[in-house]
N, C-alpha and C positions, 0 to 999 in steps of 0.2 A: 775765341773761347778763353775764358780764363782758366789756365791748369790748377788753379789753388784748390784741392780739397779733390779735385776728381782723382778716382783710382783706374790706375795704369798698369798693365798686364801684358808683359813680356815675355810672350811663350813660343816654342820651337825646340827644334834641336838637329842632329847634324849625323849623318852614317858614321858608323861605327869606324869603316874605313876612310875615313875624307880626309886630305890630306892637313896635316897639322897645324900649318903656317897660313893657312886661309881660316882656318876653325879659329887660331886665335885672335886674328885681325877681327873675327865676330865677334869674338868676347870683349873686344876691344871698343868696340863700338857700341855694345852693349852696355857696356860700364858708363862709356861718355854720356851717352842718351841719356841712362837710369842718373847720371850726379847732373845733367841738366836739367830732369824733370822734376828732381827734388829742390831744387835749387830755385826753381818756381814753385814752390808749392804745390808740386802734387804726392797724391799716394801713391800707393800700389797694392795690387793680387801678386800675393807672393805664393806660391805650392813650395812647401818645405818635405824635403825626400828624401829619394838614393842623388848620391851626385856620379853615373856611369862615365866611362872614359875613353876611350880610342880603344879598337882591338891590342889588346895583347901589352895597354896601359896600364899600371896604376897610379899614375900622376894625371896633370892637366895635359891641354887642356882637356873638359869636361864637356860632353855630346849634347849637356843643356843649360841655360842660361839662366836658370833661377840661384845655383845659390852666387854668380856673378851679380847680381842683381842684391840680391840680399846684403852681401859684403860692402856694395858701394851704399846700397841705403843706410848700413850700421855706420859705415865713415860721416857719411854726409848731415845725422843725427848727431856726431859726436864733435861735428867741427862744428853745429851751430845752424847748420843752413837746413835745416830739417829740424821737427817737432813730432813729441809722439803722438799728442792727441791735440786734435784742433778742433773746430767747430762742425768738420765734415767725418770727424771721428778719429778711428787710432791711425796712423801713418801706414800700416801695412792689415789686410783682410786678406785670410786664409781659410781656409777648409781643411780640418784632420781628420787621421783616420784613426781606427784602433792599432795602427802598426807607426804610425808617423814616428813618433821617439824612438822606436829598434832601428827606422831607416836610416836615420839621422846617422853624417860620417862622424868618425870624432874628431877627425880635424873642422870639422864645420859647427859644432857643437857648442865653442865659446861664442860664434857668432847667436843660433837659435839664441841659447839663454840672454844675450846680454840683450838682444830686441825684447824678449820678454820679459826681463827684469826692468827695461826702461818703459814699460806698458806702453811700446808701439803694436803691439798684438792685437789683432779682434780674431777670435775663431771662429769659425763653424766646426762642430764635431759630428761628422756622420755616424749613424746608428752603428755599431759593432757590427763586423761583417760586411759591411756597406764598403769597399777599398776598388770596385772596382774604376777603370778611368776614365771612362763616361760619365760615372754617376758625380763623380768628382769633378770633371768636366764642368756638368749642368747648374753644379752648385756656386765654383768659381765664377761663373760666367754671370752669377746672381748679384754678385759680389761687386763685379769691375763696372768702369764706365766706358773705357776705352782699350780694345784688341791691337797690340802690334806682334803682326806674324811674321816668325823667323825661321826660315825653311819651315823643317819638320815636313809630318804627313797625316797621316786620318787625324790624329788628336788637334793641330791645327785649325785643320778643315773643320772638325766637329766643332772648336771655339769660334770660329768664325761665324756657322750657324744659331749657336746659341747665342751670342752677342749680337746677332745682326737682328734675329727673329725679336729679339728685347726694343728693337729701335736703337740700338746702342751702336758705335762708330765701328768700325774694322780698319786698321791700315797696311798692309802686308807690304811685306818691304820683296826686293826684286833677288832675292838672295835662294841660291839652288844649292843647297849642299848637303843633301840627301834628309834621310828622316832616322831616327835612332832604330824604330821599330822596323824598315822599308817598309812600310806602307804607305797608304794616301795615292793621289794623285796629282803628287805635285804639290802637295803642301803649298807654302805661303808662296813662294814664286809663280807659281800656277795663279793664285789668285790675284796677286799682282797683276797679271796680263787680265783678268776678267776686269778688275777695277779699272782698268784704264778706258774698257771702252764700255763700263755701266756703273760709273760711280759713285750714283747715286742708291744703287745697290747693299754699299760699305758704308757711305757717311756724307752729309751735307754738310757743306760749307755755308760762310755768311754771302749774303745776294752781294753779285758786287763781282764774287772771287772765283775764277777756273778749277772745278776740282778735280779736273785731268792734267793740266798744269800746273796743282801742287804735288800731283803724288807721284806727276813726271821727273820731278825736281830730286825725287828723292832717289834715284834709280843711283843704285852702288857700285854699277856693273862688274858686278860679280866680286867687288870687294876692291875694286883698281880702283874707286877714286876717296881721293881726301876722308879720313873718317870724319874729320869737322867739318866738313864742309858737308856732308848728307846727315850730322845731326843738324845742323842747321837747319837745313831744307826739311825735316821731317819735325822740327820745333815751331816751325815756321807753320807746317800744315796743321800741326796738333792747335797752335792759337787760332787760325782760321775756319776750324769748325763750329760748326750753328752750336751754340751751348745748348746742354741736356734741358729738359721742360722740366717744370714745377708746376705740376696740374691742380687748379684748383679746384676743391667738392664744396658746395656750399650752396645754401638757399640763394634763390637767385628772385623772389618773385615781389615785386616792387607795394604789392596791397598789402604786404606783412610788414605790422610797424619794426619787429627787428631787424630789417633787412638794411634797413638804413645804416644800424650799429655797427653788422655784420660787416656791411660794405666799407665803411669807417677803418675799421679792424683790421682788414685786407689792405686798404690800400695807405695805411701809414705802417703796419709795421710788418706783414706778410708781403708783402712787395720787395718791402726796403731789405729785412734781411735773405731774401731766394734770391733777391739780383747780386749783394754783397756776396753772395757763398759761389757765382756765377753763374746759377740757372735763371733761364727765359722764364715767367709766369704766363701762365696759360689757363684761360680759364674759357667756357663756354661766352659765346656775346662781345666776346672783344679778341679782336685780328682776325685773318684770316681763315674762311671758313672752306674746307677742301672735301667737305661730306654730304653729301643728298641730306640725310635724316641726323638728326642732333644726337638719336642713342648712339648710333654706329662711332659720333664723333669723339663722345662721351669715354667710352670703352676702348676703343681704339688709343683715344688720349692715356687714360689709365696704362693700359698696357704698354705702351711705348717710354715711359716719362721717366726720370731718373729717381721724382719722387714725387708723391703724391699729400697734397696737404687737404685733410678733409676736415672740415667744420659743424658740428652737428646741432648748431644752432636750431632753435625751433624744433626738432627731433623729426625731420622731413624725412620718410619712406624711401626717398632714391637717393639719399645722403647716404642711408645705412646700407642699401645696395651696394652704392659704387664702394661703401668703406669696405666692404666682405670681399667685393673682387678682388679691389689690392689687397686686403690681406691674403687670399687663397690663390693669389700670384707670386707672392713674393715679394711685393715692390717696398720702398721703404717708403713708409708713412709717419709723419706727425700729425695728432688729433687733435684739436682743440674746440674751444665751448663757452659761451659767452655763462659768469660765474652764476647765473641764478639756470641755467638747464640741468638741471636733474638728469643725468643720463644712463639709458636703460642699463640691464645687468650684463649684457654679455661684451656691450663696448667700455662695460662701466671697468670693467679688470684692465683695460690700455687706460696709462697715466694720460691723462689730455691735460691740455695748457689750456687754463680757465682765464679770462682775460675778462675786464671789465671798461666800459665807456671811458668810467673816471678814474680810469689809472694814467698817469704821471707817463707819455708816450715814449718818451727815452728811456724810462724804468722800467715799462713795459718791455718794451724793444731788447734791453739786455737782459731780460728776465725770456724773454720765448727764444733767447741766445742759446742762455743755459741750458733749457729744454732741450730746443732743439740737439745740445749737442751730446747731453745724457738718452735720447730714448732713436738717433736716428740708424743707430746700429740694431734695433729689435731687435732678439733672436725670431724667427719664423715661430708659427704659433702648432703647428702640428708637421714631427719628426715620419717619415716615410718609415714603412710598417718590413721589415725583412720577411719571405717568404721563404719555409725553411721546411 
């Protein structure tokens, strides 16, 4: 997989009592990981918060790994090897809440603003009152493409579920050193031992590669070996998985003279830039087909896919279905429409990229760039109702 553009989410945390010099060999490692995955080009899910600390601390280290995470991301933008917005969006996607800015420490405060004044920020804002860490959880989990779990416990666990049920990777690293809240069951360590022997469960690899011998590679034991040497081996496994899908919605029925266009359109510049950004294309009719009935594969596809590109060429009936699933999922979508479809009033309000035969394919091609990279953060189209 290529890490460019995919967002990477580094979550866990560490008992309150755990012994200090093991806590910070974590943060340690956590730092190297987050300046290696910037350093290839990826992003990150960042949760901006309280930063709590050892019993009976108020210095480091700190029982969670986010604003470690955040500080090496602000280095790594500011030496160069990082960018705030790229073609996969802003460098860091978060979730606020109405209390996020009171959280905020003040020693961590020049970090928040200065990522947001260099507009690596994308947020999400839950509805007032909406703070609890589930809900926050689910919404995160909307966000990322890739889970790596570090200890911790139920909130963990709960990312784990929500990024797995997405179709989205999980990699839990082998690391026990307790959970902030004691909860869970074992947090990321726990799940470590499940991936090893169902790992197909957490994330697919490319055909070819052992994914219980990548994720064996990465075993830290207990924090005794090399910190470079298990990012490696955990860099090593992040390139080796099956890249996310780019699903494509579009007429498909060869009697319709547009379909020819259509198919044109697809496969010179819809092809070219999903594989450049490093998603797989996926469309009905071509690869492998793993479903009895083509609805089940269709939806299943949808729901699983890192984004979904739908075309409403011809203004086909199951086009504007599958478009409504993804939107009333969640997933990210780019719309487009060949320039003479008129398109009805309620997909008319999403910006779509109108594209024509006799446009200029390279000028085409960095023009559904642009697009693509103005509208693929949508905000979601309807905010969850508070019950009060």
């Amino acid at each position: 997989m290529n890490l460019r553009g995919r967002r990477i989410h580094i979550a866990g945390s560490a008992d309150p009592e755990s012994d200090p010099t093991k806590l910070q060999k974590l943060h340690d490692l956590v730092a190297q990981l987050t300046s290696a995955l910037a350093r290839e080009g990826a992003n990150f899910v960042i949760p901006f918060g309280k930063e709590p600390f050892l019993k009976d601390r108020t210095d480091g280290p700190s029982i969670i790994f986010d604003w470690t995470t955040a500080e090496v991301v602000l280095q790594e933008l500011k030496s160069g090897h990082a960018v705030s917005v790229g073609t996969a969006g802003r460098l860091i996607a978060t979730v606020g809440t109405s209390k996020t800015h009171e959280q905020i420490p003040s020693t961590r405060q020049q970090i928040y603003d200065e990522l947001r004044d260099r507009s690596a920020l994308e947020m999400r804002v839950l509805q007032p009152g909406w703070t609890a860490g589930a809900v926050r959880r689910q919404n995160l989990a909307d966000l990322g493409d890739i889970l790596i779990g570090v200890s911790g416990g139920q909130g963990v666990e709960q990312l784990a579920i929500a990024y797995s049920t997405r179709g989205k990777s999980v990699i839990p690293l082998d690391i026990h050193i307790g959970a902030s809240q004691r909860d869970g069951s074992g947090g990321a360590g726990r799940l470590f031992d499940r991936a090893l022997s169902a790992p197909s469960d957490f994330f697919r690899v490319e055909e070819g590669e052992s994914p219980t011998e990548l994720l064996e590679r990465t075993r830290t034991f207990e924090l005794n070996s090399a910190t470079e040497k298990v990012v490696e081996a955990i860099m090593n496994l992040l390139q080796k998985l099956e890249p996310p899908h780019a699903f494509f919605v579009r007429m498909l029925n060869n009697a319709i003279p547009e379909n020819a266009l259509v198919e044109k359109f697809f496969r010179e510049t819809v092809d070219t830039l999903v594989t450049e950004l490093g998603y797989k294309p996926l469309q009905m009719g071509m690869g492998k087909n793993e479903f009895a009935w083509m609805n089940q594969a269709i939806f299943d596809s949808i729901h699983h896919s890192g984004v979904v590109i739908v075309d409403v060429t011809g203004l086909r009936p199951n086009c504007f279905m599958e478009l409504g699933y993804a939107l009333g999922h969640g997933q990210r979508v780019i719309l487009t429409a060949h320039d003479a479809t008129e398109i009805s009033f309620d997909a008319a309000a999403i910006e779509a990229f109108q594209w024509s035969e006799n446009d200029d394919v390279a000028e085409r091609l960095k023009k559904f760039r642009t697009h693509w990279e103005r509208n693929i953060d949508m905000p979601i189209l309807v905010k969850a109702r508070e019950a009060k």
